[in-house]
C-alpha positions as CSV (number, residue, x, y, z in Angstrom):
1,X,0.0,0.0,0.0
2,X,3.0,2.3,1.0
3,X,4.6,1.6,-2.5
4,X,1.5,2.1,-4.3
5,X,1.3,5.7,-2.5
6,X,4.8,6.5,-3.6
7,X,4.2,5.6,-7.2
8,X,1.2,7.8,-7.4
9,X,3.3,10.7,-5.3
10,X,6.0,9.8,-8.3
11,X,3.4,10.2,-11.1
12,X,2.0,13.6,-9.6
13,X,5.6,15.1,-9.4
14,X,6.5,13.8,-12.8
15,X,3.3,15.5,-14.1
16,X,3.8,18.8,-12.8
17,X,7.5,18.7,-13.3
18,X,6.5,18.1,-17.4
19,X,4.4,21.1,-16.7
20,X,6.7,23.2,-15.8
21,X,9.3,22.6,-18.4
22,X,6.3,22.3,-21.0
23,X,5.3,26.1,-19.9
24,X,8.5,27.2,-19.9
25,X,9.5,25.7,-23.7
26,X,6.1,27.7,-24.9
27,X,6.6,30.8,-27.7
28,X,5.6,32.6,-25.5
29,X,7.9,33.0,-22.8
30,X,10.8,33.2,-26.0
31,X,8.8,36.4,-27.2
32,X,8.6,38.0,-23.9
33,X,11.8,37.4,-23.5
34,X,12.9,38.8,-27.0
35,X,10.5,41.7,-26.2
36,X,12.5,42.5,-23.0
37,X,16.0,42.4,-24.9
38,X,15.0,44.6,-27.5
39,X,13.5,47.3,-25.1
40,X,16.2,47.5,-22.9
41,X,18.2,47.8,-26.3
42,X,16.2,50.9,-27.1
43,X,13.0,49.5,-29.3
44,X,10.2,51.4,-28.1
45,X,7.6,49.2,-29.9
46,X,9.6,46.4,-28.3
47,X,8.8,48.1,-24.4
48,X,5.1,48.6,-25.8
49,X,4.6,45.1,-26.4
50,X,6.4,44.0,-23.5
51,X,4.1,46.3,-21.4
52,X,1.3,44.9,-22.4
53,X,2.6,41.3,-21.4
54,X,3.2,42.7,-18.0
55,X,0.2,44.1,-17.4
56,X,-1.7,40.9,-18.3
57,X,0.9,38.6,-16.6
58,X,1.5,37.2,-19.7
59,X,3.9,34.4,-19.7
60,X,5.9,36.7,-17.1
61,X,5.0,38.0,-13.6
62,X,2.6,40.4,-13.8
63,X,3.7,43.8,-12.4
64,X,1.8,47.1,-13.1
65,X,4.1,49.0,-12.0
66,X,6.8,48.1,-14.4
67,X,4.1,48.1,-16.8
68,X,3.6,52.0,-16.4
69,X,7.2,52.6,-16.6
70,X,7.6,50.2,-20.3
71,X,4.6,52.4,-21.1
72,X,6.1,55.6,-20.5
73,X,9.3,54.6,-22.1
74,X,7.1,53.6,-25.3
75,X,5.5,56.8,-24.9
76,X,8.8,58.9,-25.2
77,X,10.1,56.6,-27.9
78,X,7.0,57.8,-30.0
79,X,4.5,54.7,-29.4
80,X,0.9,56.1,-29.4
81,X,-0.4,53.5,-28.0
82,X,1.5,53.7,-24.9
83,X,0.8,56.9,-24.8
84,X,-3.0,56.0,-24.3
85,X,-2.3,52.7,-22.3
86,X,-0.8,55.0,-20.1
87,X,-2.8,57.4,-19.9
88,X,-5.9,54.9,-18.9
89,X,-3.4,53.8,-16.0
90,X,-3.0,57.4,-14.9
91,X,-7.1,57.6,-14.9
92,X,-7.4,54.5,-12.6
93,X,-4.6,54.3,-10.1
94,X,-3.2,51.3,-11.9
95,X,0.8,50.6,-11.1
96,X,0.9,54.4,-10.7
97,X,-0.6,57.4,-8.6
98,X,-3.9,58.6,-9.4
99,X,-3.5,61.4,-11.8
100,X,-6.7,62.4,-14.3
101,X,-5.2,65.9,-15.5
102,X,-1.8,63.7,-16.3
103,X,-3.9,61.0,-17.8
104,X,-6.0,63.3,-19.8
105,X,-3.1,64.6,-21.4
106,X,-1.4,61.1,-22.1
107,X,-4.6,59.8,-24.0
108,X,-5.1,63.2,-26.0
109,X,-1.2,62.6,-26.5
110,X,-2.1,59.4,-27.8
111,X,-5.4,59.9,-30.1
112,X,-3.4,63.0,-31.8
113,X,-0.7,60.7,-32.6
114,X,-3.3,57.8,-34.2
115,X,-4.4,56.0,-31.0
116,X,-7.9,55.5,-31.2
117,X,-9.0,53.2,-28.7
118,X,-7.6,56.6,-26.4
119,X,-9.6,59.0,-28.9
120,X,-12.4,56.7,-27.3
121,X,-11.5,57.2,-23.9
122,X,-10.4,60.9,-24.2
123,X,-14.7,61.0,-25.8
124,X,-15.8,59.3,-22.8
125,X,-14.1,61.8,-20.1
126,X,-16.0,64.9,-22.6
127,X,-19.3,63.2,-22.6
128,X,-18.9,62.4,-18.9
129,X,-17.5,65.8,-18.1
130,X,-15.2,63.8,-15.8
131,X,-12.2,66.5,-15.5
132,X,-13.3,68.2,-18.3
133,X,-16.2,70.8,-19.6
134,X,-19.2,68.8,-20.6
135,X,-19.0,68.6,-24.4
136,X,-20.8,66.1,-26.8
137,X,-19.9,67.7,-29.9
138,X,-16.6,66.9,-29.0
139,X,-17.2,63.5,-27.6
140,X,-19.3,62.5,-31.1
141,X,-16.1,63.4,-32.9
142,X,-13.7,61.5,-31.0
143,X,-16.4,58.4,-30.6
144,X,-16.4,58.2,-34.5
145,X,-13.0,58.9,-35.2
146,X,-12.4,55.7,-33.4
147,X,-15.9,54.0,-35.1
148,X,-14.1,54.8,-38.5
149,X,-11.0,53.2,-37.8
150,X,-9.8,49.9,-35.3
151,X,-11.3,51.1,-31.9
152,X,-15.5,49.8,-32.5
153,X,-16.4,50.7,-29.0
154,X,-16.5,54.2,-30.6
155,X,-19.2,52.9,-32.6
156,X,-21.0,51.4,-29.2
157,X,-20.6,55.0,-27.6
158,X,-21.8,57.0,-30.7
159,X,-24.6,54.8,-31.3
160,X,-25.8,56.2,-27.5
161,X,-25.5,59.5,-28.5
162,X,-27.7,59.5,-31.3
163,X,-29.9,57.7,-29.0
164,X,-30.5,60.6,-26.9
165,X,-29.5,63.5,-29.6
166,X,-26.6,64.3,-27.7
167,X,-24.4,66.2,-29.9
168,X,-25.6,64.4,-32.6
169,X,-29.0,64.4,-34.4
170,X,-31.5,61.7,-33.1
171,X,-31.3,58.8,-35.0
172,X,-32.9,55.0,-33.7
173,X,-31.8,53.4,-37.0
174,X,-28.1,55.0,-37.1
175,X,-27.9,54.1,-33.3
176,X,-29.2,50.4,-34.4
177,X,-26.6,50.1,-37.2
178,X,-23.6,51.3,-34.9
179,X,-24.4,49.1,-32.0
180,X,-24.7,46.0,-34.5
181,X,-21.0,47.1,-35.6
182,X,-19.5,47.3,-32.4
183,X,-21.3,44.0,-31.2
184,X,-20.1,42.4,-34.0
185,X,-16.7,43.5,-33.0
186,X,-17.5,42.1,-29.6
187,X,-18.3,44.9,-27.5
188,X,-20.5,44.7,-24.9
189,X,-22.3,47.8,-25.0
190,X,-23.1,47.5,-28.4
191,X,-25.2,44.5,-27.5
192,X,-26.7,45.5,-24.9
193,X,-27.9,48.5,-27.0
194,X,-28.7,47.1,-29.9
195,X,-31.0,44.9,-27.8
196,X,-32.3,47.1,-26.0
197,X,-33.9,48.5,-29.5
198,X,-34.9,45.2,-30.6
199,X,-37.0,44.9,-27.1
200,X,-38.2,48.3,-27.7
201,X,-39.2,47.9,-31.3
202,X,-37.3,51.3,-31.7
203,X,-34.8,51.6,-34.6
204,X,-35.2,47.8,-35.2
205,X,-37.3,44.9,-35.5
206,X,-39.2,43.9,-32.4
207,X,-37.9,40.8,-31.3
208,X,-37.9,39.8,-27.7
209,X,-36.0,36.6,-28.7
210,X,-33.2,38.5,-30.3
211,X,-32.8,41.2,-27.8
212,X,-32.5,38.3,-24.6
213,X,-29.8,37.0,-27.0
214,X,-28.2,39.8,-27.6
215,X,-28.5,40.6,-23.4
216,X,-26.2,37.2,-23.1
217,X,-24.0,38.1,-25.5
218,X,-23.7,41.7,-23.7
219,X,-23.2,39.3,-20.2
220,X,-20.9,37.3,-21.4
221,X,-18.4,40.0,-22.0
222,X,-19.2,41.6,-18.3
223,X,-21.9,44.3,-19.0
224,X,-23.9,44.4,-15.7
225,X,-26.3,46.2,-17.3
226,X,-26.3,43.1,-19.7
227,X,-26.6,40.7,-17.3
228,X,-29.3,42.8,-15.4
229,X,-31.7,42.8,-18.9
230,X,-30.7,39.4,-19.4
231,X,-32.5,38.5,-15.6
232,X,-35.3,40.7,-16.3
233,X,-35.9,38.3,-19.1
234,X,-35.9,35.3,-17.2
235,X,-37.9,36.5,-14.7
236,X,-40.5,37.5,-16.6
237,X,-40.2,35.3,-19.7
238,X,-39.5,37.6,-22.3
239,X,-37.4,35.7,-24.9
240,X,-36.8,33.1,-22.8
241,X,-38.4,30.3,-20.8
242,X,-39.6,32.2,-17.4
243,X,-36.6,30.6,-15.0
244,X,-36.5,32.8,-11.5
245,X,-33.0,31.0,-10.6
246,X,-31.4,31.9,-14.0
247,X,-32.5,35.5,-13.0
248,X,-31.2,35.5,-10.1
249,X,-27.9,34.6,-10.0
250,X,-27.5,37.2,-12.6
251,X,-29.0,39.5,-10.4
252,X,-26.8,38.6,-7.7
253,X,-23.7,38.9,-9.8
254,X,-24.6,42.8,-11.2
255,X,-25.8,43.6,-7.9
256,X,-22.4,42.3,-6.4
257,X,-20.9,45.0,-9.3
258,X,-22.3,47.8,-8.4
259,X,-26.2,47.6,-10.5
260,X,-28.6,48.9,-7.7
261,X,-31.7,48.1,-9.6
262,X,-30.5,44.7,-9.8
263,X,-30.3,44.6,-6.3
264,X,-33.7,45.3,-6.0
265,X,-34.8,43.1,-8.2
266,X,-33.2,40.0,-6.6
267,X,-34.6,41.5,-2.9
268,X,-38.0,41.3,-4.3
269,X,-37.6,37.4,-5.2
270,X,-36.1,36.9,-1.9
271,X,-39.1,38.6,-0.3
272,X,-41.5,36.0,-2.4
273,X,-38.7,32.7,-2.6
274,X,-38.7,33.0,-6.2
275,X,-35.7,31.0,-7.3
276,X,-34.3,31.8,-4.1
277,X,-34.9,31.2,-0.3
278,X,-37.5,33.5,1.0
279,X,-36.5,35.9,3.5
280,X,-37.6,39.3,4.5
281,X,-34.3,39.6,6.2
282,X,-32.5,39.1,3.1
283,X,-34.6,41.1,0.9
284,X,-34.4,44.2,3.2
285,X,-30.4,44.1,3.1
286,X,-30.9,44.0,-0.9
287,X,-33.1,46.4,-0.9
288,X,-31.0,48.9,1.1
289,X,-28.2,48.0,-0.6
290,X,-30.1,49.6,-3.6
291,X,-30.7,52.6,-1.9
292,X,-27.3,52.9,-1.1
293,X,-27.0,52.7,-4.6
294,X,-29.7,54.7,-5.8
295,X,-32.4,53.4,-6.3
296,X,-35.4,55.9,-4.6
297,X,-37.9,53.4,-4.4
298,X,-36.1,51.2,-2.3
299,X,-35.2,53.7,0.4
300,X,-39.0,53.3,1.3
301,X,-38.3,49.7,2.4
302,X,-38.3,48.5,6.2
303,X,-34.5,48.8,7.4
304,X,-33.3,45.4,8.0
305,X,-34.1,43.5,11.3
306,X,-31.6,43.8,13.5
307,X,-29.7,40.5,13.6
């Protein structure tokens, strides 16, 4: 018995040790490694690309931090894309201190030098007016300067616009055929949009079926507010077969990112044990949470019972 315990301890070790040398043998790590040389040689599209491993932890270590700083050299060595890479990190607090004025000013560096998934970004902060004046004009330009070339979420965030005739002219079936682009690109907005209009019967064919397919699709690349149409679906059988515990797992998960109405929601099935347990308990802590996140008509709910 002791012998047959070793051989399987033998087999495990062998296993992980082919593993290892199997990971370490992959292209991959020989590119990183190439791309490492070649920056520290002086190739600034050779510290982009090794940036961008970093950051993903990408057959190295990942370290954000020395990301930022193979950005920045990319940046100076005339790498737009850097330039904007950096520039979002600068935005977020990612591997470096929170700085929107310096980040604003990388991503504009960026989008004037050809960087459009930063022309994107630099639109959303105008739109937003998120350091800077409120300006759609502006925003529509930048959104479809990326739209017309490689960055389609432009096409997501333009589409919006002419939803709403913000700095743009109103337009259902130009905000239809934009959001069909950028969800055939795979952007999440753009699906979630585009069925939002086929729901609607706005702009496009009304087509409950297509929209809750297009809501998954949305889901599946992280939209909450995908995931949150997608539940609403399932719970009330729009689309779908009615299922109360497909909606609310997906309620729990874009409540659990920030979506207050989908907290809400998934309090109300707690309150009637729809897919869920049924407690009051637990539907007043979901509903509060919703008011926390601001949702009005849960702040009228009974606090939570006192445990």
């Amino acid at each position: 018995m002791i012998e047959s315990h070793l051989r399987t301890v033998a087999r495990r070790w062998l296993a992980l040790a082919f593993l290892v040398v199997a990971a370490a043998c992959h292209p991959g790590n020989q590119e990183a490694k190439d791309l490492r040389t070649a920056c520290e040689g002086g190739d600034a599209k050779s510290c982009h690309g090794f940036a961008v491993k970093l950051q993903k932890g990408e057959f190295v270590l990942r370290d954000v931090k020395r990301a930022a700083g193979m950005f920045e050299q990319g940046c100076t060595g005339g790498v737009p894309q850097s330039c904007a890479s950096l520039g979002v990190m600068f935005q977020v607090g990612d591997g470096v201190k929170l700085d929107s004025v310096r980040g604003q000013e990388l991503l504009t560096q960026g989008c004037d030098r050809g960087a459009l998934d930063g022309c994107v970004r630099l639109g959303v902060l105008h739109r937003e007016g998120a350091g800077l004046d409120v300006d759609t004009l502006r925003a529509a330009e930048l959104f479809r300067k990326g739209c017309d070339g490689d960055a389609l979420a432009g096409c997501a965030h333009l589409g919006a616009l002419h939803l709403t005739g913000s700095g743009v002219v109103q337009d259902f079936e130009a905000a239809a055929t934009l959001f069909q682009k950028a969800c055939d690109a795979d952007v999440g907005l753009g699906c979630v949009g585009l069925g939002r209009l086929h729901a609607a019967g706005t702009g496009a064919v009304k087509s409950d079926s297509l929209a809750a397919v297009l809501f998954k699709k949305g889901c599946s690349y992280g939209r909450r507010d995908g995931c949150y149409d997608l539940a609403l679906a399932y719970e009330t059988g729009r689309g779908v077969p009615q299922n109360f515990e497909e909606a609310s797992w997906r309620y729990r998960w874009s409540c659990d990112f920030g979506n207050g109405l989908a907290c809400a929601r998934l309090g109300d099935l707690h309150a009637k044990g729809a897919g869920v347990w049924q407690s009051e308990k637990r539907a007043a802590e979901l509903h509060a949470r919703a008011c926390q996140l601001g949702v009005d008509a849960s702040c009228d709910r009974p606090a939570p019972a006192a445990s």
